[in-house]
C-alpha positions as YAML, in Angstrom:
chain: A
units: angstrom
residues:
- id: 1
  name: UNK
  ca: [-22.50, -7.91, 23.35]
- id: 2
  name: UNK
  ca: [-24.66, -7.25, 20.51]
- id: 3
  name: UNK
  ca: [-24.20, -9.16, 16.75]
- id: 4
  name: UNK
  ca: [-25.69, -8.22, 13.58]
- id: 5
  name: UNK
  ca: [-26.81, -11.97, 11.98]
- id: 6
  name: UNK
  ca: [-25.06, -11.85, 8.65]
- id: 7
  name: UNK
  ca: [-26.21, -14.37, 5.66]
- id: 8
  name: UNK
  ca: [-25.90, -17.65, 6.43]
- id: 9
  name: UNK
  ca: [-25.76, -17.82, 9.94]
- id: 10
  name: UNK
  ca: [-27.24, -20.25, 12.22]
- id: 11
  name: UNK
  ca: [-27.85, -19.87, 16.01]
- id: 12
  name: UNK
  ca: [-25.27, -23.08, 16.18]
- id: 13
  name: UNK
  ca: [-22.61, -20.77, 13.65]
- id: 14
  name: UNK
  ca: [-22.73, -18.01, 16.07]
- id: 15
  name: UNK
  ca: [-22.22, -19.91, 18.82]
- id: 16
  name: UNK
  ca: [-19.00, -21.50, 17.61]
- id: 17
  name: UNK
  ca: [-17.94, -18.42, 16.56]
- id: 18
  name: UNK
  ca: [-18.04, -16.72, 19.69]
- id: 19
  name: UNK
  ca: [-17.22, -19.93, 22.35]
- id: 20
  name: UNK
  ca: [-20.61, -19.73, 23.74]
- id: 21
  name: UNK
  ca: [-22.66, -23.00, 24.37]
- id: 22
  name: UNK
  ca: [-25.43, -22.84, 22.02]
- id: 23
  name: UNK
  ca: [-28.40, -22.92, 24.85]
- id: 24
  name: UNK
  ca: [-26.44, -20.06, 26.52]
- id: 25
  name: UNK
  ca: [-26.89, -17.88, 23.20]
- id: 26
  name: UNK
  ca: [-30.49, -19.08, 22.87]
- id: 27
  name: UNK
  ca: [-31.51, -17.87, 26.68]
- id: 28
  name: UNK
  ca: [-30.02, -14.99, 26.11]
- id: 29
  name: UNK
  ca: [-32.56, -13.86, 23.31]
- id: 30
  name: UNK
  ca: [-36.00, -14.56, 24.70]
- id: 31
  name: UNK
  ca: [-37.14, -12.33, 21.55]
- id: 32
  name: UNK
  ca: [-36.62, -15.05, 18.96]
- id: 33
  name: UNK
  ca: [-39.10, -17.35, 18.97]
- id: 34
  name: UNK
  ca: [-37.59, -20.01, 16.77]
- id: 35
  name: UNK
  ca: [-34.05, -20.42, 16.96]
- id: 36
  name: UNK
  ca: [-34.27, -21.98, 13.88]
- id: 37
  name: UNK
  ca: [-35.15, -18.76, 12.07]
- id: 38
  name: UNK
  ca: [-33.25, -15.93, 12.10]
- id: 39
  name: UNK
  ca: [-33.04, -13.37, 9.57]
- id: 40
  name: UNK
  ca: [-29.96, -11.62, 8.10]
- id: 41
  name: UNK
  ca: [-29.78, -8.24, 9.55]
- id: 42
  name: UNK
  ca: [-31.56, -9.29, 12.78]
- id: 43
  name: UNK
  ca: [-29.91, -8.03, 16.64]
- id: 44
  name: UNK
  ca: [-29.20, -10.58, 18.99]
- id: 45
  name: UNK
  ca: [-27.18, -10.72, 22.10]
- id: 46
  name: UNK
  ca: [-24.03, -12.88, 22.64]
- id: 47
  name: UNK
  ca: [-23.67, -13.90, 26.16]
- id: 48
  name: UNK
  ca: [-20.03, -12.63, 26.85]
- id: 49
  name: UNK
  ca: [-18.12, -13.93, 29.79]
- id: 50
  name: UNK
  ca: [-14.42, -13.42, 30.62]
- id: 51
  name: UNK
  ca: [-12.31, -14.18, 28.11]
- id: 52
  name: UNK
  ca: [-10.09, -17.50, 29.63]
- id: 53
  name: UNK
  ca: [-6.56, -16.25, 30.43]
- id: 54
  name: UNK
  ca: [-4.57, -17.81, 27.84]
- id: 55
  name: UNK
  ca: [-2.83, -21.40, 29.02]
- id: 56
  name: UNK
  ca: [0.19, -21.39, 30.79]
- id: 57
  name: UNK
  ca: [3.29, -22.81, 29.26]
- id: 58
  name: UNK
  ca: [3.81, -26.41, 30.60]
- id: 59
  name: UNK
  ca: [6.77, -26.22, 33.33]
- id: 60
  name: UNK
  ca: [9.89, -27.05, 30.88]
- id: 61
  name: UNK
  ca: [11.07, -30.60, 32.40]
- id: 62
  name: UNK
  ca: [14.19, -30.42, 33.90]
- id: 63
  name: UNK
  ca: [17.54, -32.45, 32.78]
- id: 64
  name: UNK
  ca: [17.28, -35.64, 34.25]
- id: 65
  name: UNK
  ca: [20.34, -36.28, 36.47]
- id: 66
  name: UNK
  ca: [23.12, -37.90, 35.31]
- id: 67
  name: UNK
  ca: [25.52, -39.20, 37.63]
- id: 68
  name: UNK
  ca: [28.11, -37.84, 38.02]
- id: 69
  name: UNK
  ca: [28.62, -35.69, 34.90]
- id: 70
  name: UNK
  ca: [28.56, -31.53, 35.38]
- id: 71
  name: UNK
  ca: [29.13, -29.46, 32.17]
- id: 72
  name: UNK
  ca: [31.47, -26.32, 32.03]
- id: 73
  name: UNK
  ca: [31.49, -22.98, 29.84]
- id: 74
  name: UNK
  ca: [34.97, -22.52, 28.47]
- id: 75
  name: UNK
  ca: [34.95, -18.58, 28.50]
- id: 76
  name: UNK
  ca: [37.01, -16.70, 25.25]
- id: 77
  name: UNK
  ca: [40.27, -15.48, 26.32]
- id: 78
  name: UNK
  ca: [40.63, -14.39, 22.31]
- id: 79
  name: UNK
  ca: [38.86, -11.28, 21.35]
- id: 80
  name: UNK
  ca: [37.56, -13.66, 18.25]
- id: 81
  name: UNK
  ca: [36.73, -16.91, 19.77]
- id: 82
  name: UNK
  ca: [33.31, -17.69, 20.76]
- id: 83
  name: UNK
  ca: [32.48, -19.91, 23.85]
- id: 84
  name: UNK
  ca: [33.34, -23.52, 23.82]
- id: 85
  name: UNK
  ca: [32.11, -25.94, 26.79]
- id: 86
  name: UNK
  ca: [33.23, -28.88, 28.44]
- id: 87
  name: UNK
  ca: [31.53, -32.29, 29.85]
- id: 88
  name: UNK
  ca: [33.33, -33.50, 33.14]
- id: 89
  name: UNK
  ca: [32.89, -36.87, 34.83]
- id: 90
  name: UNK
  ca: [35.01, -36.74, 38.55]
- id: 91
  name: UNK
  ca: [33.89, -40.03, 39.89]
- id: 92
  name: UNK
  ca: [35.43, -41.88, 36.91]
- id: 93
  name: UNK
  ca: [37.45, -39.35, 35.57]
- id: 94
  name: UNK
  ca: [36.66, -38.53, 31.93]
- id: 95
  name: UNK
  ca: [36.60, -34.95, 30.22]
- id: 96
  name: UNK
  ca: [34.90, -34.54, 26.66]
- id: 97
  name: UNK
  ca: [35.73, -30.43, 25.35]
- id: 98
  name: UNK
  ca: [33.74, -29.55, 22.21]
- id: 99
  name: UNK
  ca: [34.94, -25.93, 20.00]
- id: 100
  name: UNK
  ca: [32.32, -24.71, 17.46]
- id: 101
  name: UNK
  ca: [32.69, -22.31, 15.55]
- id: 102
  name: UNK
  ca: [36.46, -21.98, 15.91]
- id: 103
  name: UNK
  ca: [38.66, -21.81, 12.34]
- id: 104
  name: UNK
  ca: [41.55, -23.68, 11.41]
- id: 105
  name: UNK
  ca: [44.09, -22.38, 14.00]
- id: 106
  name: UNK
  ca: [46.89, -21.04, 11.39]
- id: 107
  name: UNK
  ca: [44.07, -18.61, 10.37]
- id: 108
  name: UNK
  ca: [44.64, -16.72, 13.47]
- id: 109
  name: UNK
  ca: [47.65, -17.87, 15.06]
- id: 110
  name: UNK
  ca: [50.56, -19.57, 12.64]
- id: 111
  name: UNK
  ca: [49.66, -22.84, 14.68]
- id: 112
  name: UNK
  ca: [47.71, -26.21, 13.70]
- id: 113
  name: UNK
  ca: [46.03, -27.35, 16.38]
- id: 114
  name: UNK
  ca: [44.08, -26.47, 19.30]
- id: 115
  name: UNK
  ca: [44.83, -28.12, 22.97]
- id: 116
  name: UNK
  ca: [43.06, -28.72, 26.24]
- id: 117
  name: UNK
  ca: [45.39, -28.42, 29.31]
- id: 118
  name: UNK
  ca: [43.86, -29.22, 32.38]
- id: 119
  name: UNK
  ca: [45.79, -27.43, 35.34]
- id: 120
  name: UNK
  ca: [45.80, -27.13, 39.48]
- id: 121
  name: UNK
  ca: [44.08, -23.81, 40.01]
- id: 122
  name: UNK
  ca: [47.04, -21.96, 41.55]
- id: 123
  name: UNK
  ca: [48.96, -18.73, 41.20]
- id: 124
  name: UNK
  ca: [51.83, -21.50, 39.28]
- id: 125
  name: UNK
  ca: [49.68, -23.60, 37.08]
- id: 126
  name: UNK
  ca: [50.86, -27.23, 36.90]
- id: 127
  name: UNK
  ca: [49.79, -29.38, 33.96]
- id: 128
  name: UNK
  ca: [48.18, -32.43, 34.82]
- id: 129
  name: UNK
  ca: [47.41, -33.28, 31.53]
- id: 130
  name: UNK
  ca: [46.52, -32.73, 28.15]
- id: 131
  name: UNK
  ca: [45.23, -33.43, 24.62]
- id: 132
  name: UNK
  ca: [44.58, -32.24, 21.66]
- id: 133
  name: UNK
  ca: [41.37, -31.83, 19.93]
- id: 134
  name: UNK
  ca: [40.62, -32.94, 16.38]
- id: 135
  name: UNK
  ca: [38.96, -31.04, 13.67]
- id: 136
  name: UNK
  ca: [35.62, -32.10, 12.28]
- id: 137
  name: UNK
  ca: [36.06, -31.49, 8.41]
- id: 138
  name: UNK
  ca: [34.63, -28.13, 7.25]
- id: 139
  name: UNK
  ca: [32.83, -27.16, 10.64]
- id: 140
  name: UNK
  ca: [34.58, -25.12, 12.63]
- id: 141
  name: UNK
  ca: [34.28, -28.01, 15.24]
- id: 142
  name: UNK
  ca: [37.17, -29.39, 17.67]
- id: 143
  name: UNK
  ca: [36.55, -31.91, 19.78]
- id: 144
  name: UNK
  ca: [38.50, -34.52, 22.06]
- id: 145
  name: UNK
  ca: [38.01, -36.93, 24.98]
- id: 146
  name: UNK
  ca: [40.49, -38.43, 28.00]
- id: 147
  name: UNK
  ca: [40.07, -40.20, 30.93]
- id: 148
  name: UNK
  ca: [42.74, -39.13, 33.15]
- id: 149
  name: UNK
  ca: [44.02, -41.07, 36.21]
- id: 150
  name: UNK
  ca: [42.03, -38.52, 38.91]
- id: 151
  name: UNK
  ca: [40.43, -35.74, 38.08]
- id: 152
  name: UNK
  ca: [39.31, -32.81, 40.91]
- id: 153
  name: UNK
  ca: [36.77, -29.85, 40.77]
- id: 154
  name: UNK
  ca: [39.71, -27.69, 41.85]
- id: 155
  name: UNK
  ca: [41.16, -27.79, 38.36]
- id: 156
  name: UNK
  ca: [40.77, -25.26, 35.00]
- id: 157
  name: UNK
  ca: [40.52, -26.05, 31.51]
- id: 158
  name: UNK
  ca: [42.97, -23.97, 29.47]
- id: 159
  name: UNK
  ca: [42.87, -24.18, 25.38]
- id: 160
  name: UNK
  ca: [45.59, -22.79, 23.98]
- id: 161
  name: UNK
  ca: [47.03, -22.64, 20.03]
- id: 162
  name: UNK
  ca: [49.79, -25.04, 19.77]
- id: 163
  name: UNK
  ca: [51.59, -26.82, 17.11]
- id: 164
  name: UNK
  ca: [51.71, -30.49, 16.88]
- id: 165
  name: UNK
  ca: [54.19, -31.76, 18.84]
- id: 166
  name: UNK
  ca: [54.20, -29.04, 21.48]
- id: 167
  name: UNK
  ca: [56.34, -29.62, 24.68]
- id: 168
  name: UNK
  ca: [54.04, -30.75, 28.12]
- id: 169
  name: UNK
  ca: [53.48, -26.93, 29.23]
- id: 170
  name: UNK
  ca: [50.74, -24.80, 27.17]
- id: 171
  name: UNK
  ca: [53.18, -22.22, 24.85]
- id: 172
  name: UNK
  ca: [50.78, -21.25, 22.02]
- id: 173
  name: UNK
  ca: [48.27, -18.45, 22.13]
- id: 174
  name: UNK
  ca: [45.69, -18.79, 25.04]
- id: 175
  name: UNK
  ca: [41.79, -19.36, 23.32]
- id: 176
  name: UNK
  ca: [39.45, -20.23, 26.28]
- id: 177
  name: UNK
  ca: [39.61, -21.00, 30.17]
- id: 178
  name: UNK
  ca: [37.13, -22.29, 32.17]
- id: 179
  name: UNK
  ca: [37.13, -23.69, 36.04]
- id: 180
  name: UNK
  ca: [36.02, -26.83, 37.00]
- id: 181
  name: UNK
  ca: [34.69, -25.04, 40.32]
- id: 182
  name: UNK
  ca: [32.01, -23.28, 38.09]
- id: 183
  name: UNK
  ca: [30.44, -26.45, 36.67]
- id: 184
  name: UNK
  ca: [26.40, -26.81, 36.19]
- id: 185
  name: UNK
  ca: [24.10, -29.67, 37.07]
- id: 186
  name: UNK
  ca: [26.62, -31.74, 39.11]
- id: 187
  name: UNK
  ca: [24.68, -34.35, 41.41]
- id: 188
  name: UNK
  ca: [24.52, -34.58, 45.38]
...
């Protein structure tokens, strides 16, 4: 490649500029005699070799494992909710369910509160247990904990509408449902 030397401009400028060692750009013009004199509006060749492919993107590190603990997308089951998710502990049975995004309840339902239910899988759903989740001021965030007796990867995660205190079977509007069976990054 050819450059037109442009006021200023050293043999070391050029160089830089173009990512070329400096003893590569003065090889490749034999025709300058000094490369400590060069004149504005003098032709000299750049030594051009392949561009470097750009870097690649360092492998994103994975999750490191955490024993035990699988999360789970609760999916809407209300044209209006958006997804909610769930953090599930089998060994030693604990179940965290976090809502964002999700109004007051009575905004779309009459009700006051929203409620995990955590069922056997079956075409009869029995209630193993439940509890409700509690409103972060202002946020549009529910969220609730429990550490049940046993808990199985057999079982789904049901929020419903309900108002406080609702019987032991879900009877409000149905939000979100998710299955324990589809859970991500459980460990061996």
């Amino acid at each position: 490649m050819t450059y037109v030397v442009q006021k200023g401009d050293t043999m070391y400028l050029i160089a830089k500029r173009f990512g070329v060692p400096l003893g590569d750009l003065i090889a490749a013009n034999p025709q300058i005699k000094d490369p400590n004199l060069i004149y504005p509006g003098q032709v000299i060749n750049v030594p051009v070799t392949q561009p470097p492919s750009p870097p690649s993107p360092p492998p994103q590190p994975s999750p490191p494992p955490v024993s035990g603990w699988c999360t789970l997308c609760l999916d809407p089951l209300h044209p209006k909710c958006p997804p909610g998710s769930a953090l599930v502990q089998p060994r030693d049975p604990h179940i965290m369910v976090a809502l964002m995004g999700m109004p007051d309840p009575s905004i779309w339902t009459g009700c006051d509160i929203y409620t995990a239910w955590v069922m056997h899988e079956d075409d009869d759903p029995v209630v193993l247990f439940w509890f409700d989740l509690l409103p972060v001021t202002g946020t549009g965030f529910w969220i609730n904990h429990h550490r049940p007796r046993t808990l199985g990867m057999r079982e789904v995660v049901l929020i419903t509408a309900e108002n406080k205190g609702h019987g032991d079977t879900p009877g409000g509007m149905k939000m979100l449902k998710g299955s324990l069976r589809t859970c991500c990054r459980r460990d061996p």
